[in-house]
C-alpha positions in Angstrom: 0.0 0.0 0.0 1.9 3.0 -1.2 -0.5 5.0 -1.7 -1.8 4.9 1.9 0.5 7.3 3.5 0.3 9.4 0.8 -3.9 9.8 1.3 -3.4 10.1 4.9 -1.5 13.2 4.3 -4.0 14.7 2.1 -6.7 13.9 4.5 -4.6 14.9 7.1 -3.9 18.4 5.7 -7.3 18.9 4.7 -8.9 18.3 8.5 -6.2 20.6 9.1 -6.7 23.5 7.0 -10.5 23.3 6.5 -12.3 21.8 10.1 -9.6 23.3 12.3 -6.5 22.7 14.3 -6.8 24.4 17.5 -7.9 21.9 20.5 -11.0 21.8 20.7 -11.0 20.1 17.1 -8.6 17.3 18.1 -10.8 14.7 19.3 -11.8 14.9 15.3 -8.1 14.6 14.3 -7.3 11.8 16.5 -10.3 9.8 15.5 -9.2 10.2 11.5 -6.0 8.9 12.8 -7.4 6.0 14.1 -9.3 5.1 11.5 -6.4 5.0 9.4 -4.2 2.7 12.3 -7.3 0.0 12.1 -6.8 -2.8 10.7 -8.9 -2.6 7.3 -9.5 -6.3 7.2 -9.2 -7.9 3.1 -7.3 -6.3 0.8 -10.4 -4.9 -1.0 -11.8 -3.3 2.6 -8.2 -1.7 2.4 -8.8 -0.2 -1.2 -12.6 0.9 -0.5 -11.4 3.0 2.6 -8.5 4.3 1.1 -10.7 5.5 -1.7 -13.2 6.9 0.9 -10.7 8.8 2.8 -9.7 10.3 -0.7 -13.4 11.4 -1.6 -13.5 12.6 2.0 -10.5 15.0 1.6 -11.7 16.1 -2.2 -15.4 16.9 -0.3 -13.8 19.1 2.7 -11.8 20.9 0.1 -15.0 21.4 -2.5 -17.0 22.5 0.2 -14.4 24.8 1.6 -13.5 26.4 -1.9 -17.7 26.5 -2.5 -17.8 28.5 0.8 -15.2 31.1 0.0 -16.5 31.5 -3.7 -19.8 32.4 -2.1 -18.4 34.9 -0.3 -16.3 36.3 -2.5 -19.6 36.4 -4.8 -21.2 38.1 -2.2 -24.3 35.3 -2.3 -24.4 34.9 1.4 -26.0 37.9 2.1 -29.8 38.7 1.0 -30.1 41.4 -0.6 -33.9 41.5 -0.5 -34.1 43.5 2.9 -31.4 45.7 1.9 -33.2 46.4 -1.9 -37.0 47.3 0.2 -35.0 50.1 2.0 -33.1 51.5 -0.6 -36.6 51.6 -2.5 -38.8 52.7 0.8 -35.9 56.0 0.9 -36.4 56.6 -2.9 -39.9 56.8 -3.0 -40.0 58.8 0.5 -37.5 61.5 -0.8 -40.3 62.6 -3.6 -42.9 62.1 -1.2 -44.5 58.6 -2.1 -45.0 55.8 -0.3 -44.7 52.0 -1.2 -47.3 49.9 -0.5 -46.9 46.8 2.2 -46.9 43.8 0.7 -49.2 41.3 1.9 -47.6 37.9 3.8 -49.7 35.2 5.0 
């Protein structure tokens, strides 16, 4: 298994970077690590988790890099509140008055 130590790192860095590494996280980091140290049982049971800790690292980073794109994007905020105000001032500075609209 070559490639184990190799995924390990890559998951490793990923917990890391993206779910945290003060101490409060480390319960997480320790139970990756351990999960890695099992025994993995047939040769196949070794493959499948090594290829499930790979997705796993790929998904932290995805999700991570989704996060910061939506913030960068500006997507995260709504913008619905903020556009009723802007509109409420504009009609109020020529004296009008929008109309409430009706939730149920």
């Amino acid at each position: 298994m070559a490639a184990a130590p190799a995924v390990y790192r890559r998951v490793m860095k990923a917990v890391q970077k993206h779910v945290g590494g003060g101490a409060d996280k480390k319960h997480f980091r320790e139970f990756v690590a351990a999960e890695f140290r099992s025994p993995a049982g047939t040769e196949a049971d070794a493959r499948e988790r090594l290829r499930l800790a790979e997705d796993y690292a790929y998904d932290i980073t995805s999700i991570q890099h989704q996060k910061e794109l939506l913030f960068s994007y500006n997507i995260a905020v709504d913008r619905s509140e903020e556009m009723k105000k802007t509109l409420n001032k504009s009609a109020a500075s020529v004296d009008l008055q929008l109309p409430d609209v009706y939730q149920p």
